[in-house]
C-alpha positions as CSV (number, residue, x, y, z in Angstrom):
1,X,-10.6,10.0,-14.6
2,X,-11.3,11.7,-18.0
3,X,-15.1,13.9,-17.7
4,X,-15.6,17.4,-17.1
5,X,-13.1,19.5,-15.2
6,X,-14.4,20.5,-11.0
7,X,-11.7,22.4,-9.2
8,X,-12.7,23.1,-5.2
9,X,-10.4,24.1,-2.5
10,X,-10.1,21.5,0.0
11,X,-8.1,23.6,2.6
12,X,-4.8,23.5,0.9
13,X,-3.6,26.0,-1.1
14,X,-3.3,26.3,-4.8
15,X,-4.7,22.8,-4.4
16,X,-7.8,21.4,-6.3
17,X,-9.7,18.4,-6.7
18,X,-10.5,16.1,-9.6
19,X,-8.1,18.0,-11.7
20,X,-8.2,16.2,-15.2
21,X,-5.7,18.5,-17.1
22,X,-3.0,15.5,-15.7
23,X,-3.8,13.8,-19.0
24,X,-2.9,15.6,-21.6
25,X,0.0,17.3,-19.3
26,X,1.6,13.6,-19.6
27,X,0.5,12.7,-23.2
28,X,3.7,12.8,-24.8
29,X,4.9,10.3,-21.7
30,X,1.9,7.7,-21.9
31,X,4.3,5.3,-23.2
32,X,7.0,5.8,-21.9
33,X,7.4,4.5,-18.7
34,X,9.4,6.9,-17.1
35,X,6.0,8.4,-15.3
36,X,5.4,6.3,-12.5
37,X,1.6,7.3,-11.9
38,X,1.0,7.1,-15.1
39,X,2.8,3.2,-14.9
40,X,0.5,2.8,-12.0
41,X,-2.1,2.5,-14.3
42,X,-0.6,0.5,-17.0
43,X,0.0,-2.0,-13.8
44,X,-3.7,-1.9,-13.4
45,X,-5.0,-3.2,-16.5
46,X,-3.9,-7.0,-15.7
47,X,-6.1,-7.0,-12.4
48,X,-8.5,-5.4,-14.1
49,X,-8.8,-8.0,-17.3
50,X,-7.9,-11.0,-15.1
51,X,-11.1,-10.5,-13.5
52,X,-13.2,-9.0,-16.7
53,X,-11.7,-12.2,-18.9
54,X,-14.2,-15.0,-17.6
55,X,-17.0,-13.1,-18.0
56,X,-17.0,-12.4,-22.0
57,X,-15.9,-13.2,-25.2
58,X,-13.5,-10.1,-26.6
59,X,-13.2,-11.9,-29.9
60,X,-15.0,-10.0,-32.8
61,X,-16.8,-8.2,-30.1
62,X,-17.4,-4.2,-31.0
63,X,-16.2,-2.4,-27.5
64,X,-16.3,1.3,-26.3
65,X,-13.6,2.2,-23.9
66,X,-15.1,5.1,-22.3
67,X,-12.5,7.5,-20.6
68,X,-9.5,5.8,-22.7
69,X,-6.7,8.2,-22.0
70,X,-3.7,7.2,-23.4
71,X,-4.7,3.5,-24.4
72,X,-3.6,1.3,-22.0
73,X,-7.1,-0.6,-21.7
74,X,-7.7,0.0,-25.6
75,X,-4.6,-2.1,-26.9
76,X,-5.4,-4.6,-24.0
77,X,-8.7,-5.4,-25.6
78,X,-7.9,-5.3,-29.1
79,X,-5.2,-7.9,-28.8
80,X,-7.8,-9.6,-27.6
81,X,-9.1,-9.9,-30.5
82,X,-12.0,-7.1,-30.0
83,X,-12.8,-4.4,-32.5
84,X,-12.3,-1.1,-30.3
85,X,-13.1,2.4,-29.9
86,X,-11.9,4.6,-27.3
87,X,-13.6,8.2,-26.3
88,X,-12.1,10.2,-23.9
89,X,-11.9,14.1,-23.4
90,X,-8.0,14.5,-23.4
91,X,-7.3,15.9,-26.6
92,X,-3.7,15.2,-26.4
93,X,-3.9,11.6,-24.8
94,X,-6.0,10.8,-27.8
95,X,-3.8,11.7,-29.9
96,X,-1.0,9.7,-28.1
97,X,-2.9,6.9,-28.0
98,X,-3.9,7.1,-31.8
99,X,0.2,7.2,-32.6
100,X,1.1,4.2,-30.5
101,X,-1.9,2.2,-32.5
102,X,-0.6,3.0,-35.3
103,X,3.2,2.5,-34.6
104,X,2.0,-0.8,-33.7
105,X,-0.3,-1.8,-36.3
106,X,-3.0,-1.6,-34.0
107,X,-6.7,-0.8,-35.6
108,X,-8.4,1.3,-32.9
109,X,-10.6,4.0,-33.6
110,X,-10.2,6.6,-31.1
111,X,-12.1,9.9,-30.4
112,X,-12.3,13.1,-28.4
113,X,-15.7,13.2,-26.8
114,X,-17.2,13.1,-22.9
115,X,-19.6,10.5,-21.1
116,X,-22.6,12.3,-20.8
117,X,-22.6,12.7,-25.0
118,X,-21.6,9.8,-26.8
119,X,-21.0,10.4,-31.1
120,X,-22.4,6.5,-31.5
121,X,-25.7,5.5,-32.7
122,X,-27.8,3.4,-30.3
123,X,-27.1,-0.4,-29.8
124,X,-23.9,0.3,-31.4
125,X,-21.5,-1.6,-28.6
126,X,-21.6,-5.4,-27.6
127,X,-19.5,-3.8,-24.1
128,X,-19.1,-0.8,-22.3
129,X,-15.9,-1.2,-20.8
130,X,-15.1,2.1,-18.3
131,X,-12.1,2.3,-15.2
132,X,-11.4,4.9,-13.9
133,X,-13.9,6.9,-14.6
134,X,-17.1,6.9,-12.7
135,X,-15.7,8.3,-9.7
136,X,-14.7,11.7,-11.7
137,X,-17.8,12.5,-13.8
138,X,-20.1,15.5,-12.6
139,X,-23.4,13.7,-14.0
140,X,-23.3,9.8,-12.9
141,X,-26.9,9.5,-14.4
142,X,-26.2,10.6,-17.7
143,X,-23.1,8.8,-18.2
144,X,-24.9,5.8,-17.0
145,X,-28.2,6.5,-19.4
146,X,-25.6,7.4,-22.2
147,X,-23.9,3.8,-21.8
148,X,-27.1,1.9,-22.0
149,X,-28.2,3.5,-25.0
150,X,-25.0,2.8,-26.7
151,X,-24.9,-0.9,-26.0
152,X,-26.6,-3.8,-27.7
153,X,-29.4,-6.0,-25.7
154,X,-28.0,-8.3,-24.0
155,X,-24.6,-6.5,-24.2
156,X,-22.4,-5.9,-20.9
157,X,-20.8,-2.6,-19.1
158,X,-17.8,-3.7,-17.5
159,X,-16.0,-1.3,-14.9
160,X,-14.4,-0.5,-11.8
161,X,-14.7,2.6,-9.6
162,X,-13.6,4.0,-5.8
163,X,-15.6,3.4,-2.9
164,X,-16.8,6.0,-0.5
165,X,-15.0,4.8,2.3
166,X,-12.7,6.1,5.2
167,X,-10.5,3.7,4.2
168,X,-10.4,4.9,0.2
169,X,-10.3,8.4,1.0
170,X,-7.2,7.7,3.2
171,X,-5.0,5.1,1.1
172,X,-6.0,7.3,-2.6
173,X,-6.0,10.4,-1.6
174,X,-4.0,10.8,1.8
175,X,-1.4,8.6,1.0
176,X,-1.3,7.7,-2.1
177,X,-1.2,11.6,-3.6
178,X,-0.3,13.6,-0.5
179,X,2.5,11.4,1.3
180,X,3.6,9.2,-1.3
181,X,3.3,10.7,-4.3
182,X,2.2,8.0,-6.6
183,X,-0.2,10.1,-8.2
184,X,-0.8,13.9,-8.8
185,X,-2.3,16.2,-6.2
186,X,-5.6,16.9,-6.5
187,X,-6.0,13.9,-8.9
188,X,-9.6,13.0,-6.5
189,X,-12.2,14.8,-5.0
190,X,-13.4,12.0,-2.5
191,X,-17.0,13.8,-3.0
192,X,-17.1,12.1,-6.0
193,X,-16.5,8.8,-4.7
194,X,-19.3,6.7,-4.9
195,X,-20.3,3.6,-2.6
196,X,-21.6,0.4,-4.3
197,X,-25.4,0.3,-3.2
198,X,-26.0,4.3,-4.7
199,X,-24.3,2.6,-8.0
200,X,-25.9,-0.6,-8.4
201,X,-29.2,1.5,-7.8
202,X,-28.3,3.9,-10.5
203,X,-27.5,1.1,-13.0
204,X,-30.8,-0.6,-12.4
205,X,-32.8,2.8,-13.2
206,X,-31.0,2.3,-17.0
207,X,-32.0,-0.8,-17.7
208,X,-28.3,-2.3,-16.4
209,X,-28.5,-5.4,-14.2
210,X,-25.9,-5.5,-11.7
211,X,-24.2,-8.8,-11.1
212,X,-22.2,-9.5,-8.0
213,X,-18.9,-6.6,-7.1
214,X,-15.3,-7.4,-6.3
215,X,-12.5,-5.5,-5.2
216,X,-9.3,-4.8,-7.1
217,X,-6.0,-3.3,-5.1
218,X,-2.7,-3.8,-4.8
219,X,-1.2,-7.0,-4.3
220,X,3.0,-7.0,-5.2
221,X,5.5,-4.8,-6.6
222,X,7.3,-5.3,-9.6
223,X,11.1,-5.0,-10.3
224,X,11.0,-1.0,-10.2
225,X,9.0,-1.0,-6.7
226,X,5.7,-0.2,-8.9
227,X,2.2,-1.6,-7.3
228,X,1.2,-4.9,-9.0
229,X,-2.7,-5.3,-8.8
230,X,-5.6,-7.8,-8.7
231,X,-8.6,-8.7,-7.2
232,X,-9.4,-8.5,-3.6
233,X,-11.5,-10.4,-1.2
234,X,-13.5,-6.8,0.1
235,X,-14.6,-4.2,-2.1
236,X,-13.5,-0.7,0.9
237,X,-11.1,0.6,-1.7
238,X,-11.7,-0.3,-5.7
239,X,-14.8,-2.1,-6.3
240,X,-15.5,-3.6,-10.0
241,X,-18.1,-4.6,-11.6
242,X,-20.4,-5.6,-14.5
243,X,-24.2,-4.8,-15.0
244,X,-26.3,-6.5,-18.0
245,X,-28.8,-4.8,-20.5
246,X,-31.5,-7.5,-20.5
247,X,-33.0,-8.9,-23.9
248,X,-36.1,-6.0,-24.3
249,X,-34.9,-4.1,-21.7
250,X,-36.4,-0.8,-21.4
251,X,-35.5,1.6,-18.2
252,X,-39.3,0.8,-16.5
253,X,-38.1,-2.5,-16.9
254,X,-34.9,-3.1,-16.0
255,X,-35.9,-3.9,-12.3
256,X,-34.3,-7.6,-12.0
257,X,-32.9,-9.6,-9.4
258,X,-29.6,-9.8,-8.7
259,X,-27.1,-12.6,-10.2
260,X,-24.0,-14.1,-11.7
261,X,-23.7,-12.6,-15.1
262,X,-21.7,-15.7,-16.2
263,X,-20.8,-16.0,-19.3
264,X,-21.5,-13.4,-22.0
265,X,-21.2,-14.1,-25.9
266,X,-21.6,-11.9,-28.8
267,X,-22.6,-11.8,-31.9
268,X,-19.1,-11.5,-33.5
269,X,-19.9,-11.0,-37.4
270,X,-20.5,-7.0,-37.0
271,X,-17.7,-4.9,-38.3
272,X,-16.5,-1.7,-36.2
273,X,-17.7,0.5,-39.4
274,X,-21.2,0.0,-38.1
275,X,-20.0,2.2,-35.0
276,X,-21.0,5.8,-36.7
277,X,-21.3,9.1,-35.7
278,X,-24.9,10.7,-34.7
Protein backbone atom coordinates (compact mmCIF):
# COMPACT_ATOMS: atom_id res chain seq x y z
CA UNK A 1 0.00 0.00 0.00
CA UNK A 2 3.31 2.12 0.31
CA UNK A 3 4.29 3.61 -3.71
CA UNK A 4 3.70 6.82 -5.07
CA UNK A 5 0.83 8.99 -4.00
CA UNK A 6 -2.58 9.15 -6.92
CA UNK A 7 -5.51 11.08 -5.59
CA UNK A 8 -8.81 11.02 -8.18
CA UNK A 9 -12.23 11.97 -7.26
CA UNK A 10 -14.44 9.01 -7.40
CA UNK A 11 -17.79 11.06 -7.00
CA UNK A 12 -17.50 11.69 -3.38
CA UNK A 13 -16.42 14.64 -2.06
CA UNK A 14 -13.15 15.57 -0.45
CA UNK A 15 -12.69 11.88 -1.13
CA UNK A 16 -9.63 10.34 -2.90
CA UNK A 17 -8.21 7.19 -3.84
CA UNK A 18 -5.09 5.26 -3.03
CA UNK A 19 -4.32 7.78 -0.46
CA UNK A 20 -0.86 6.56 1.11
CA UNK A 21 -0.37 9.48 3.63
CA UNK A 22 -2.43 6.78 6.14
CA UNK A 23 1.00 5.47 7.05
CA UNK A 24 2.89 7.77 8.43
CA UNK A 25 -0.52 9.51 9.86
CA UNK A 26 -0.54 6.31 12.19
CA UNK A 27 3.26 5.78 12.70
CA UNK A 28 3.46 6.65 16.21
CA UNK A 29 0.31 3.88 16.58
CA UNK A 30 1.91 0.94 14.51
CA UNK A 31 2.31 -0.83 17.68
CA UNK A 32 0.09 -0.11 19.51
CA UNK A 33 -2.93 -1.87 18.95
CA UNK A 34 -5.39 0.60 19.68
CA UNK A 35 -5.80 1.17 15.62
CA UNK A 36 -7.92 -1.36 14.45
CA UNK A 37 -7.06 -1.05 10.64
CA UNK A 38 -3.88 -0.87 11.30
CA UNK A 39 -4.54 -4.45 13.66
CA UNK A 40 -6.24 -5.65 10.56
CA UNK A 41 -3.01 -5.96 9.09
CA UNK A 42 -1.02 -7.25 11.93
CA UNK A 43 -3.97 -10.14 11.75
CA UNK A 44 -2.88 -10.63 8.30
CA UNK A 45 0.56 -11.68 8.54
CA UNK A 46 -0.24 -15.28 10.00
CA UNK A 47 -2.48 -16.21 6.80
CA UNK A 48 -0.07 -14.73 4.93
CA UNK A 49 3.15 -16.78 6.40
CA UNK A 50 1.06 -19.97 6.95
CA UNK A 51 0.89 -20.23 3.39
CA UNK A 52 4.49 -18.60 2.41
CA UNK A 53 6.15 -21.15 5.20
CA UNK A 54 6.21 -24.47 3.02
CA UNK A 55 7.53 -23.04 0.29
CA UNK A 56 11.07 -21.67 1.67
CA UNK A 57 13.67 -21.80 4.05
CA UNK A 58 13.74 -18.18 6.04
CA UNK A 59 16.78 -19.38 7.89
CA UNK A 60 20.02 -17.32 6.97
CA UNK A 61 18.05 -16.29 3.99
CA UNK A 62 18.81 -12.36 2.93
CA UNK A 63 15.02 -10.96 2.36
CA UNK A 64 13.71 -7.58 1.07
CA UNK A 65 10.37 -6.67 2.41
CA UNK A 66 9.23 -4.26 -0.17
CA UNK A 67 6.46 -1.74 1.05
CA UNK A 68 7.27 -2.67 4.94
CA UNK A 69 5.39 0.05 6.64
CA UNK A 70 5.56 -0.22 10.17
CA UNK A 71 7.14 -3.81 10.35
CA UNK A 72 4.72 -6.22 10.91
CA UNK A 73 5.99 -8.68 8.06
CA UNK A 74 9.77 -7.58 8.80
CA UNK A 75 9.80 -8.90 12.51
CA UNK A 76 7.69 -11.92 11.25
CA UNK A 77 10.53 -12.94 9.07
CA UNK A 78 13.37 -12.23 11.08
CA UNK A 79 12.24 -14.33 13.93
CA UNK A 80 12.36 -16.61 11.50
CA UNK A 81 15.53 -16.72 11.41
CA UNK A 82 16.04 -14.50 8.12
CA UNK A 83 18.37 -11.60 7.73
CA UNK A 84 15.92 -8.65 6.62
CA UNK A 85 15.62 -5.46 5.08
CA UNK A 86 12.57 -3.48 4.68
CA UNK A 87 12.09 -0.43 2.06
CA UNK A 88 9.11 1.45 2.10
CA UNK A 89 8.28 5.17 1.27
CA UNK A 90 6.72 6.19 4.71
CA UNK A 91 9.15 8.19 6.29
CA UNK A 92 7.65 8.01 9.61
CA UNK A 93 6.57 4.27 9.60
CA UNK A 94 10.18 3.55 8.94
CA UNK A 95 11.19 5.14 11.49
CA UNK A 96 8.53 3.37 13.81
CA UNK A 97 9.50 0.26 12.61
CA UNK A 98 13.35 0.92 13.15
CA UNK A 99 12.37 1.77 17.11
CA UNK A 100 10.40 -1.27 17.71
CA UNK A 101 13.54 -3.40 16.16
CA UNK A 102 15.52 -2.05 18.21
CA UNK A 103 13.39 -1.98 21.50
CA UNK A 104 13.36 -5.53 20.81
CA UNK A 105 16.70 -6.49 19.88
CA UNK A 106 15.66 -7.07 16.51
CA UNK A 107 18.57 -6.64 13.63
CA UNK A 108 16.61 -5.29 10.68
CA UNK A 109 17.84 -2.93 8.38
CA UNK A 110 15.24 -0.69 7.21
CA UNK A 111 15.10 2.13 4.57
CA UNK A 112 13.04 4.91 2.94
CA UNK A 113 12.97 4.18 -0.72
CA UNK A 114 9.98 3.31 -3.53
CA UNK A 115 9.51 0.07 -5.81
CA UNK A 116 10.28 1.29 -8.95
CA UNK A 117 14.07 2.34 -7.53
CA UNK A 118 15.54 -0.06 -5.32
CA UNK A 119 19.14 1.28 -3.27
CA UNK A 120 20.42 -2.62 -3.61
CA UNK A 121 22.91 -3.99 -5.96
CA UNK A 122 21.73 -6.75 -8.24
CA UNK A 123 21.26 -10.39 -7.04
CA UNK A 124 21.40 -8.92 -3.70
CA UNK A 125 18.10 -10.89 -2.22
CA UNK A 126 17.51 -14.77 -1.81
CA UNK A 127 13.31 -13.38 -1.62
CA UNK A 128 11.29 -10.64 -2.60
CA UNK A 129 8.65 -10.79 -0.14
CA UNK A 130 5.78 -7.84 -1.06
CA UNK A 131 1.75 -7.60 0.48
CA UNK A 132 0.14 -5.21 0.09
CA UNK A 133 1.59 -3.55 -2.27
CA UNK A 134 1.10 -4.32 -5.99
CA UNK A 135 -2.27 -3.25 -6.06
CA UNK A 136 -1.20 0.60 -5.11
CA UNK A 137 1.92 1.18 -7.29
CA UNK A 138 1.55 3.52 -10.48
CA UNK A 139 4.25 1.52 -12.56
CA UNK A 140 3.50 -2.50 -12.09
CA UNK A 141 6.31 -3.09 -14.71
CA UNK A 142 9.03 -1.38 -13.04
CA UNK A 143 8.34 -2.60 -9.71
CA UNK A 144 8.23 -5.99 -11.11
CA UNK A 145 11.67 -5.48 -13.38
CA UNK A 146 13.16 -3.73 -10.13
CA UNK A 147 12.39 -7.09 -8.05
CA UNK A 148 13.97 -9.35 -10.51
CA UNK A 149 17.03 -7.54 -10.60
CA UNK A 150 17.38 -7.46 -7.02
CA UNK A 151 16.99 -11.14 -6.42
CA UNK A 152 19.48 -13.92 -6.69
CA UNK A 153 18.90 -16.83 -9.57
CA UNK A 154 17.01 -19.12 -8.36
CA UNK A 155 15.63 -16.85 -5.64
CA UNK A 156 11.70 -16.42 -4.99
CA UNK A 157 9.15 -13.15 -4.91
CA UNK A 158 6.57 -13.99 -2.58
CA UNK A 159 3.30 -11.81 -2.46
CA UNK A 160 -0.23 -11.24 -2.31
CA UNK A 161 -2.32 -8.64 -3.99
CA UNK A 162 -6.33 -7.62 -4.78
CA UNK A 163 -8.14 -9.06 -7.51
CA UNK A 164 -10.15 -7.03 -10.03
CA UNK A 165 -13.23 -8.36 -9.21
CA UNK A 166 -16.99 -7.21 -8.47
CA UNK A 167 -16.75 -9.04 -5.65
CA UNK A 168 -13.20 -7.25 -4.29
CA UNK A 169 -14.24 -3.86 -5.22
CA UNK A 170 -17.43 -4.39 -3.12
CA UNK A 171 -16.13 -6.32 0.19
CA UNK A 172 -12.54 -3.76 0.26
CA UNK A 173 -13.76 -0.86 -0.76
CA UNK A 174 -17.69 -0.71 -0.38
CA UNK A 175 -17.79 -2.27 2.80
CA UNK A 176 -14.93 -2.68 4.18
CA UNK A 177 -13.95 1.39 4.06
CA UNK A 178 -17.22 2.97 3.28
CA UNK A 179 -19.80 1.05 5.63
CA UNK A 180 -17.72 -0.50 8.04
CA UNK A 181 -15.02 1.35 8.58
CA UNK A 182 -12.23 -1.12 8.99
CA UNK A 183 -9.98 0.80 6.97
CA UNK A 184 -9.54 4.45 5.90
CA UNK A 185 -11.45 6.06 3.05
CA UNK A 186 -9.95 6.31 0.10
CA UNK A 187 -7.36 3.67 1.26
CA UNK A 188 -8.06 1.87 -2.71
CA UNK A 189 -8.54 2.92 -6.05
CA UNK A 190 -10.07 -0.35 -7.46
CA UNK A 191 -8.36 0.96 -10.88
CA UNK A 192 -5.45 -0.27 -9.51
CA UNK A 193 -6.64 -3.65 -8.75
CA UNK A 194 -5.09 -6.09 -10.77
CA UNK A 195 -6.59 -9.61 -11.89
CA UNK A 196 -4.28 -12.70 -11.83
CA UNK A 197 -3.79 -13.53 -15.59
CA UNK A 198 -2.42 -9.53 -16.41
CA UNK A 199 0.03 -10.36 -13.28
CA UNK A 200 1.26 -13.73 -13.96
CA UNK A 201 1.83 -12.31 -17.57
CA UNK A 202 3.76 -9.39 -16.21
CA UNK A 203 5.98 -11.60 -14.03
CA UNK A 204 6.84 -13.91 -16.89
CA UNK A 205 8.10 -10.72 -19.12
CA UNK A 206 10.90 -10.33 -15.91
CA UNK A 207 12.21 -13.43 -15.91
CA UNK A 208 9.67 -14.51 -12.72
CA UNK A 209 8.00 -17.90 -13.15
CA UNK A 210 4.67 -18.02 -11.66
CA UNK A 211 3.71 -21.00 -9.66
CA UNK A 212 0.12 -21.91 -8.94
CA UNK A 213 -2.19 -18.61 -6.89
CA UNK A 214 -4.30 -18.98 -3.76
CA UNK A 215 -6.62 -16.90 -2.05
CA UNK A 216 -6.21 -15.36 1.45
CA UNK A 217 -9.46 -13.65 3.35
CA UNK A 218 -10.97 -13.71 6.35
CA UNK A 219 -11.79 -16.66 8.18
CA UNK A 220 -12.64 -15.79 12.28
CA UNK A 221 -12.53 -13.06 14.60
CA UNK A 222 -10.43 -12.76 17.49
CA UNK A 223 -11.34 -11.77 21.14
CA UNK A 224 -11.68 -7.89 20.21
CA UNK A 225 -14.09 -8.83 17.11
CA UNK A 226 -10.83 -8.25 14.72
CA UNK A 227 -10.81 -10.40 11.28
CA UNK A 228 -8.63 -13.51 11.71
CA UNK A 229 -7.16 -14.51 8.15
CA UNK A 230 -5.94 -17.42 5.97
CA UNK A 231 -6.00 -19.05 2.90
CA UNK A 232 -9.05 -19.57 0.76
CA UNK A 233 -10.23 -22.05 -1.59
CA UNK A 234 -10.92 -19.06 -4.67
CA UNK A 235 -8.66 -16.43 -5.34
CA UNK A 236 -12.17 -13.26 -6.23
CA UNK A 237 -10.81 -11.24 -3.28
CA UNK A 238 -6.89 -11.52 -2.15
CA UNK A 239 -4.90 -13.71 -4.37
CA UNK A 240 -1.14 -14.75 -3.31
CA UNK A 241 1.45 -15.91 -4.86
CA UNK A 242 5.05 -16.80 -5.69
CA UNK A 243 7.01 -16.56 -9.07
CA UNK A 244 10.71 -18.09 -9.50
CA UNK A 245 13.83 -16.34 -11.13
CA UNK A 246 15.14 -19.46 -12.99
CA UNK A 247 18.98 -20.54 -12.85
CA UNK A 248 20.28 -18.15 -16.05
CA UNK A 249 17.30 -16.54 -16.40
CA UNK A 250 17.33 -13.62 -18.55
CA UNK A 251 13.85 -11.64 -19.41
CA UNK A 252 13.86 -13.21 -23.30
CA UNK A 253 14.00 -16.19 -21.40
CA UNK A 254 12.03 -16.38 -18.73
CA UNK A 255 9.10 -17.96 -20.81
CA UNK A 256 8.49 -21.34 -18.70
CA UNK A 257 5.65 -23.42 -18.06
CA UNK A 258 3.76 -23.18 -15.26
CA UNK A 259 4.37 -25.37 -11.86
CA UNK A 260 4.59 -26.06 -8.25
CA UNK A 261 7.49 -24.07 -6.96
CA UNK A 262 7.94 -26.54 -4.04
CA UNK A 263 10.39 -26.21 -2.05
CA UNK A 264 12.99 -23.42 -2.19
CA UNK A 265 16.52 -23.45 -0.30
CA UNK A 266 19.12 -20.94 -0.08
CA UNK A 267 22.37 -20.51 0.17
CA UNK A 268 22.42 -19.41 3.86
CA UNK A 269 26.24 -18.39 4.52
CA UNK A 270 25.73 -14.66 2.98
CA UNK A 271 25.74 -11.98 5.56
CA UNK A 272 23.01 -8.95 5.18
CA UNK A 273 26.26 -6.54 4.89
CA UNK A 274 26.48 -7.78 1.27
CA UNK A 275 23.00 -5.96 0.76
CA UNK A 276 24.70 -2.35 -0.27
CA UNK A 277 23.62 0.71 -1.55
CA UNK A 278 23.99 1.50 -5.57
Amino acid sequence: MRYQEFAKGNGTKNTMRNDLTIYDNVAEHWWADDVRWVRTLRNMVPGRLNWFDPHVEWHQARVLDLGCAGGFMAEAMHDRGALVTGIDPASAAIDAARAHAAAHGRQISYDVGVGEDLPYDDAAFDFVVCVDVLEHVQSLSSVLNEVSRVLREGGAFLFDTINNTALARLLTVTVAEDILGLLPRGTHDPDLFIPPQDLRAALQKVGLTPGKFTGLGPRGLDRRGDFTFGRLPFTGLIYMGIARKAEGCTKESGQQSENNIGHLSTAGAAAQAHVTER
